[in-house]
C-alpha positions in Angstrom: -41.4 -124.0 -105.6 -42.0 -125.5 -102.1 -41.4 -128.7 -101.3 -44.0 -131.4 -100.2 -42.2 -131.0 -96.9 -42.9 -127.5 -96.6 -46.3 -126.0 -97.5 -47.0 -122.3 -96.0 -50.5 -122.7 -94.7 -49.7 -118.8 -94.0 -49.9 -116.9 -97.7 -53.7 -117.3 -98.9 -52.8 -117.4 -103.1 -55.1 -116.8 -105.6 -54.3 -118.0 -109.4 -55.4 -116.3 -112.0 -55.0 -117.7 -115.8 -55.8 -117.5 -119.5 -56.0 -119.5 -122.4 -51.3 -120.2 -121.8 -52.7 -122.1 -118.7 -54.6 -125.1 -121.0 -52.0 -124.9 -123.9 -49.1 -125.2 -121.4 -51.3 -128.6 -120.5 -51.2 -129.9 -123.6 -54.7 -128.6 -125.2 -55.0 -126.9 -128.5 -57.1 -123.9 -128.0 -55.6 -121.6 -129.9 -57.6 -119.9 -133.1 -55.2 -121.6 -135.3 -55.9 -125.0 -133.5 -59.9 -124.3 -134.4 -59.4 -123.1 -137.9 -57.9 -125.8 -138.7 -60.4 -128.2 -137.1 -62.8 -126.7 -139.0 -61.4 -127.0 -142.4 -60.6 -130.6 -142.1 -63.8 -131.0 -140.0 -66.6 -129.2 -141.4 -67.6 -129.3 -145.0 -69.2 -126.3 -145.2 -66.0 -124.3 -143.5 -64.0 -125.7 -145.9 -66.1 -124.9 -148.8 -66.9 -121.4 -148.2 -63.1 -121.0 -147.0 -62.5 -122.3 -150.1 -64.3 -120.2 -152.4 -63.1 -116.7 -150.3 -59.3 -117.6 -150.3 -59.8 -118.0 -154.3 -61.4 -114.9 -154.8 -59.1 -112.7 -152.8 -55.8 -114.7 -153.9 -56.7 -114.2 -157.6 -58.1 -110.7 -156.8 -61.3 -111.1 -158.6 -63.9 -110.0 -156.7 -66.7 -110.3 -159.3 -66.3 -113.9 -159.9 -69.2 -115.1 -161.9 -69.9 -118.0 -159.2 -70.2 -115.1 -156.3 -72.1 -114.8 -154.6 -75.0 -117.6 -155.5 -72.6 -120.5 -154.9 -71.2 -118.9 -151.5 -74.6 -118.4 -150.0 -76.3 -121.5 -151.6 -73.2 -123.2 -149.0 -74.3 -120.7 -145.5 -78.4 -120.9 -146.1 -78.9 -122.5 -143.0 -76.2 -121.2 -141.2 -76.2 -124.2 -138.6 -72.1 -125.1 -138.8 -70.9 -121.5 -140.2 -72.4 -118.2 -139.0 -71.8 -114.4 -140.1 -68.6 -114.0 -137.7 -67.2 -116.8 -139.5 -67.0 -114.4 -142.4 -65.5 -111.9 -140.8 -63.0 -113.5 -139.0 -62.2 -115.6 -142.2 -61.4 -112.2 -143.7 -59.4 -111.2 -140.8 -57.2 -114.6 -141.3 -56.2 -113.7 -145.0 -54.7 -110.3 -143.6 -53.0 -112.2 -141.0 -52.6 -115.7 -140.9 -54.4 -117.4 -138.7 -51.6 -118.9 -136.9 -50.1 -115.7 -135.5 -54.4 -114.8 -134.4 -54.9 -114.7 -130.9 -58.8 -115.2 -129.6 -58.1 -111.9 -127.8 -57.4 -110.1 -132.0 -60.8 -111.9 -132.5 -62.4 -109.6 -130.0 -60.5 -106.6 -130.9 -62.4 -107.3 -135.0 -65.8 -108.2 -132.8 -65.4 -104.4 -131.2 -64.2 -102.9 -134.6 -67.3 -104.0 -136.4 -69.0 -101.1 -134.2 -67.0 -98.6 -134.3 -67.2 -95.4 -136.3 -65.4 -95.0 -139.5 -63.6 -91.9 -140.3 -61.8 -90.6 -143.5 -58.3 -92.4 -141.6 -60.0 -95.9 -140.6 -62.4 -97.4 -142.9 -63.6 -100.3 -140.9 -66.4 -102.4 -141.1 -69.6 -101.0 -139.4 -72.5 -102.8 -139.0 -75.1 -100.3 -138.9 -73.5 -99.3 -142.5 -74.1 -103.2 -143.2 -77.5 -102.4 -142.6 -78.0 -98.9 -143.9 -76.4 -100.4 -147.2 -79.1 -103.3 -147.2 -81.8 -101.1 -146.9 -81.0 -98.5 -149.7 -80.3 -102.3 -152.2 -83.8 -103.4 -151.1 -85.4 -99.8 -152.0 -83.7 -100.0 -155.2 -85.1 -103.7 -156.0 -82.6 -104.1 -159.0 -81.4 -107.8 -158.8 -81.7 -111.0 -156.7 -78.5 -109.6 -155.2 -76.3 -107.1 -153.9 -73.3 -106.5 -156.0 -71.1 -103.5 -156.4 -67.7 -103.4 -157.8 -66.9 -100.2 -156.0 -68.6 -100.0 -153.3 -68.7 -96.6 -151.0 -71.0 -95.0 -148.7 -71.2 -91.5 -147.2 -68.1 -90.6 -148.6 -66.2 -94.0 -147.6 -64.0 -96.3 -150.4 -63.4 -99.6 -149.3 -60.4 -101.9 -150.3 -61.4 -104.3 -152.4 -61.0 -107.0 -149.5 -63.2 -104.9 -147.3 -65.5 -104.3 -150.9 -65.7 -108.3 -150.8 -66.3 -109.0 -147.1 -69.3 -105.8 -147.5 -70.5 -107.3 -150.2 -69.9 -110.6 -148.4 -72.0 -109.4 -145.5 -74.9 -107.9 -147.3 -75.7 -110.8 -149.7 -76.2 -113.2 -146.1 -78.7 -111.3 -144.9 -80.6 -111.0 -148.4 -80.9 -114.4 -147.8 -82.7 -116.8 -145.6 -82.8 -117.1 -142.6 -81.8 -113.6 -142.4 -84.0 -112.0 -144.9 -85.9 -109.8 -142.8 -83.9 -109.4 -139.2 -82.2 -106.2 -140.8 -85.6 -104.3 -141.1 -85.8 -103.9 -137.5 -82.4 -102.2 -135.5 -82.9 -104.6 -132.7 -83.9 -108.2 -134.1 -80.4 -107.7 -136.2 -78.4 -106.8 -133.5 -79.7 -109.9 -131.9 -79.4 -111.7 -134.6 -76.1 -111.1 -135.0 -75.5 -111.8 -131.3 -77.3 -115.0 -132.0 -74.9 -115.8 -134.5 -72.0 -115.4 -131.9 -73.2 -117.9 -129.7 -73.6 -120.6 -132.2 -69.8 -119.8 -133.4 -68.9 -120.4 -129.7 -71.5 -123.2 -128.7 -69.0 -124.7 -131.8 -65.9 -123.9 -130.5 -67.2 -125.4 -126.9 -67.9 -128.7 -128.7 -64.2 -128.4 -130.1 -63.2 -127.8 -126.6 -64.9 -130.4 -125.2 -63.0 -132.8 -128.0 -60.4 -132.1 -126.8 -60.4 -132.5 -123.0 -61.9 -135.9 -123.9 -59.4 -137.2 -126.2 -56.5 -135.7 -123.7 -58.8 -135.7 -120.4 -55.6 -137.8 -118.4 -52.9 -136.0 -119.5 -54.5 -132.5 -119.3 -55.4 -133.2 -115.6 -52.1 -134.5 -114.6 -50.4 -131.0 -116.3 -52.9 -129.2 -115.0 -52.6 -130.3 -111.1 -48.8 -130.3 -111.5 -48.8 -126.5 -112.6 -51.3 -125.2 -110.3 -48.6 -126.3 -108.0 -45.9 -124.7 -109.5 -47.7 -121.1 -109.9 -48.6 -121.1 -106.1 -45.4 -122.3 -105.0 -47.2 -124.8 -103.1 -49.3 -121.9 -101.1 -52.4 -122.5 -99.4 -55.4 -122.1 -98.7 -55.9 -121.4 -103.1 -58.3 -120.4 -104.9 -58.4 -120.2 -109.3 -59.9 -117.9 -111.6 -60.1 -118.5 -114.9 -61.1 -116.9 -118.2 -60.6 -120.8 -119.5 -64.1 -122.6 -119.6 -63.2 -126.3 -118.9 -65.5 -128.2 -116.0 -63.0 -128.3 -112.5 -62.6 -132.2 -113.1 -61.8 -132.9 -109.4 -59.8 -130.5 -109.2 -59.4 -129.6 -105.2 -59.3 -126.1 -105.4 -62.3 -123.8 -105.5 -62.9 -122.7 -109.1 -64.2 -119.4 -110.9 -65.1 -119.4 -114.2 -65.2 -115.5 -115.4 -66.7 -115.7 -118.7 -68.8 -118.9 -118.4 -67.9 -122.7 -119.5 -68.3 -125.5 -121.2 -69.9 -129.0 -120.1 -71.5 -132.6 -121.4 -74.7 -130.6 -121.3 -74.1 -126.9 -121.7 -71.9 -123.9 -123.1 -72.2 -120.6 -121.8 -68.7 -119.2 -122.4 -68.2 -115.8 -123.5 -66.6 -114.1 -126.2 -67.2 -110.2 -126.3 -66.3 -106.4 -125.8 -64.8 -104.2 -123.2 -66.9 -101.2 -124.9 -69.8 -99.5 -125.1 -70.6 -98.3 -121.8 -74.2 -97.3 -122.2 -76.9 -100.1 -122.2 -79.0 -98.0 -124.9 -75.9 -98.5 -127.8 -77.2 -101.6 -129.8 -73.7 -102.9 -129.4 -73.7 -103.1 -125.5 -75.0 -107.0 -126.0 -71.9 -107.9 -126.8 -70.2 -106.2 -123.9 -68.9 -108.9 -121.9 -70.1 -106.9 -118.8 -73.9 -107.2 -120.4 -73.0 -110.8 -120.9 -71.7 -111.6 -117.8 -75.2 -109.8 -116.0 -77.0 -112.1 -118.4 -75.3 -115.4 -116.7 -75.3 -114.0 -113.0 -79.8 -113.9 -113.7 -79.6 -117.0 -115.2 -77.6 -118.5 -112.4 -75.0 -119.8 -114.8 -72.2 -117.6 -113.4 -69.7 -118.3 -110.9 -69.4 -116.0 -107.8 -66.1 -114.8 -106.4 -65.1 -116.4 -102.9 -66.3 -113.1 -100.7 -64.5 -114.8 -97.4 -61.0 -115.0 -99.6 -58.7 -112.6 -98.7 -55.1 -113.1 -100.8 -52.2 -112.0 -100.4 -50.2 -113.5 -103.1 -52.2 -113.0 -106.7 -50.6 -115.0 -109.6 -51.4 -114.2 -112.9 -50.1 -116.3 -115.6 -51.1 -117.3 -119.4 -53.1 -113.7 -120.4 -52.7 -111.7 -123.6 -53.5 -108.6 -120.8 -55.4 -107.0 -124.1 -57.8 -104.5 -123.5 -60.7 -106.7 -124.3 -60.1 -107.7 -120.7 -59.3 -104.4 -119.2 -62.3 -104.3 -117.1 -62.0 -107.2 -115.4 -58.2 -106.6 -114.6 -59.4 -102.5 -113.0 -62.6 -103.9 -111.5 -60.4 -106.7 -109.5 -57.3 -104.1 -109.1 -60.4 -101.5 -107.5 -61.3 -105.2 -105.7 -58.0 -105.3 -103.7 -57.1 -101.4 -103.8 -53.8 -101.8 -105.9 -53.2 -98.1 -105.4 -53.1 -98.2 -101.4 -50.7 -101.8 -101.6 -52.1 -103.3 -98.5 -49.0 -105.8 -98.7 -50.3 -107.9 -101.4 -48.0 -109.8 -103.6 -48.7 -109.2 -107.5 -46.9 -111.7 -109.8 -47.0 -112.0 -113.4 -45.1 -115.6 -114.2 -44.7 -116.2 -118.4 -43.2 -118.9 -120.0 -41.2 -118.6 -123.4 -43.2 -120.1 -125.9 -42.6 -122.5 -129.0 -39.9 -120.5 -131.2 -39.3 -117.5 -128.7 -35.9 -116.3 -127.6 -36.1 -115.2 -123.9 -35.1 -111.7 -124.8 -38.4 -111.8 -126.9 -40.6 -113.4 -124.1 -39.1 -110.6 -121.6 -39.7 -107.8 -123.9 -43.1 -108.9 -124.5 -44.7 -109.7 -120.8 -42.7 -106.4 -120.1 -45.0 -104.2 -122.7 -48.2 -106.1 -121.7 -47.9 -104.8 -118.4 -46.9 -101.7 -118.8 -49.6 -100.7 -120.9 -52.1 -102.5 -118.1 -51.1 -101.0 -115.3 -50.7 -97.6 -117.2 -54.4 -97.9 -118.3 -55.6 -99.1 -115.1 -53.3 -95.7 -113.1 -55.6 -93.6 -115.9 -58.3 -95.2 -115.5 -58.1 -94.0 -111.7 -57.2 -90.8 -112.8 -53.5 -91.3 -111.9 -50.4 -89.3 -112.7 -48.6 -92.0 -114.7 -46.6 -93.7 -111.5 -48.3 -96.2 -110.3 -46.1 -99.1 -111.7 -42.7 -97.1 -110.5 -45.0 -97.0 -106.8 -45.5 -101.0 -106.9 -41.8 -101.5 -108.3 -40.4 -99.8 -105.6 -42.8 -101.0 -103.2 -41.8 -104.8 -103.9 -45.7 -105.3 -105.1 -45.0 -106.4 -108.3 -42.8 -109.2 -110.0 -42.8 -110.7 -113.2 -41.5 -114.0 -113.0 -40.3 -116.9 -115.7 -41.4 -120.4 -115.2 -40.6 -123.5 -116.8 -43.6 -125.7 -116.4 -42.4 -128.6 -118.9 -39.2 -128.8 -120.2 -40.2 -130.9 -122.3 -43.6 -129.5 -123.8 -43.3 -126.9 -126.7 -46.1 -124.7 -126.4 -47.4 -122.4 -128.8 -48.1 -118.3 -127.7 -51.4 -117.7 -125.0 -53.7 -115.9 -126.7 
């Protein structure tokens, strides 16, 4: 780290950093740290958690109270929303504590994808097909099944209970009618999405408030650290906290969070093609969406650097196309001389062979995917080993903070 002595006004650096950044300074922003907000928090979260971790722990998914008294608890749907459901299902296959926001994503995606004979996952236009055979057959006030299948498809019973889960919400109110018409439940259930994250914003927002001095001293000591004191600097951040005076120019990539507003982003890498009802979700879509509305930062077009620092990512695919669309940005392939740095810390109950083995596979697999993605023969990380482009570098930002995984 340079000293204040020394600052090298010479090597333009450019910071790039994920959800490690704010939990290195002190802010619980992890899954984990939500879920459990919300089940101390909100009554209705707690409730309906409540009555899901019953049935699947006992494994009776006809319980005589389901699914009246579930729904009777999500009618209006104004502090619990369809992906709670889902994700709450997600959490009792894996607990929530080892869920990263970026596994979140990957079950957003899954929801749309295809199943096959080998991966019965849960498909919302089968949600909605399913819906629409119940109504024909008028037979109760609700849909039940104890085996449910369609086309040829047997769910698990966990899967059975989060279809029939699924189903039942939009039997009833305020949802009662969106799944007639493809489009007004798509959007519905993209509406849905942003009222789980205009929640998690006000969680956010919590936060920074009840930590707001400590968080910005962290925060200006380890934007130091990561640029070794470089300058000029510029940030980018899939993080959606306001700058707070900080003196460096600022780019939020999938929106943020203030007194007044949330716009942040949670959402796909995939589908590709505007006309697939799923492409809302895109975070690409999304994104385009905020850049009309004038809600989305723009990228400093005068800022070349030549040191990029990325530190704090998951590197999941989720966020492949903004890691290829900013290597295309700089022309990784031809290495013009820029500096690429991946910096990790070891995390809360992680030996360093662990933390080195992990950053090690994350970018592997991301600069593999990116040398496909460019229709590459497989070499491009042995080209920017050999070329000195690329590092991966341990830091130590506070000895004396244990920190919990970025996710």
């Amino acid at each position: 780290m340079q000293t204040d002595n020394f600052v090298d006004l010479t090597n333009p650096t450019l910071l790039i950093i994920g959800n490690g950044f704010d939990l290195a300074c002190g802010l619980k922003t992890r899954y984990a740290d939500f879920f459990n907000d919300q089940v101390n928090t909100n009554p209705t979260f707690r409730s309906v958690y409540g009555y899901m971790r019953d049935t699947i722990q006992y494994g009776d998914i006809n319980c005589s109270w389901y699914p009246h008294n579930l729904l009777k608890e999500t009618q209006s749907f104004s502090n619990f929303t369809i992906w709670d459901i889902v994700f709450l299902i997600y959490s009792f296959k894996a607990s929530p504590e080892k869920i990263g926001w970026c596994d979140l994503e990957s079950v957003i995606s899954s929801t749309f994808e295809k199943p096959n004979n080998k991966k019965h996952v849960i498909n919302w236009a089968i949600i909605r097909e399913m819906i629409i055979q119940y109504e024909e057959q008028g037979s109760s006030d609700h849909f039940h099944d104890q085996s449910i299948t369609y086309s040829g498809l047997n769910f698990s019973p966990d899967d059975s209970f989060l279809v029939e889960t699924l189903c039942n919400s939009f039997l009833f109110k305020p949802f009662s009618t969106v799944y007639q018409d493809n489009d007004s439940f798509y959007e519905t259930l993209l509406s849905q999405l942003l009222s789980f994250e205009n929640r998690f914003g006000k969680y956010l927002l919590n936060q920074l408030v009840t930590n707001k001095g400590e968080y910005i001293a962290r925060r200006d000591s380890l934007v130091l650290l990561l640029s070794d004191g470089n300058l000029p600097l510029s940030i980018e951040t899939f993080n959606y906290l306001p700058a707070y005076g900080l003196k460096y120019s600022l780019r939020h990539i999938h929106g943020q969070i203030s007194d007044s507003s949330c716009t942040l982003i949670f959402g796909i890498s995939k589908p590709n093609n505007p006309q697939d009802p799923s492409y809302i979700f895109t975070k690409a879509s999304r994104q385009f969406e905020l850049s009309i509305r004038e809600n989305l930062d723009k990228r400093e077009t005068n800022f070349t650097p030549k040191t990029i620092v990325f530190f704090g990512h998951s590197l999941n695919e989720q966020d492949y196309p903004y890691f290829f669309q900013f290597f295309d940005t700089i022309e990784l392939q031809k290495k013009h001389g820029q500096k690429i740095i991946f910096k990790y810390s070891i995390h809360d109950c992680q030996t360093k062979e662990d933390a080195i083995k992990e950053i090690k596979q994350r970018v592997e697999r991301l600069i593999y995917a990116y040398d496909i993605y460019c229709s590459g023969n497989g070499n491009l990380l042995s080209n920017l080993v050999n070329t000195d482009t690329i590092e991966v570098r341990e830091i130590n930002p506070f000895s004396s903070l244990k920190y919990p995984e970025a996710s």
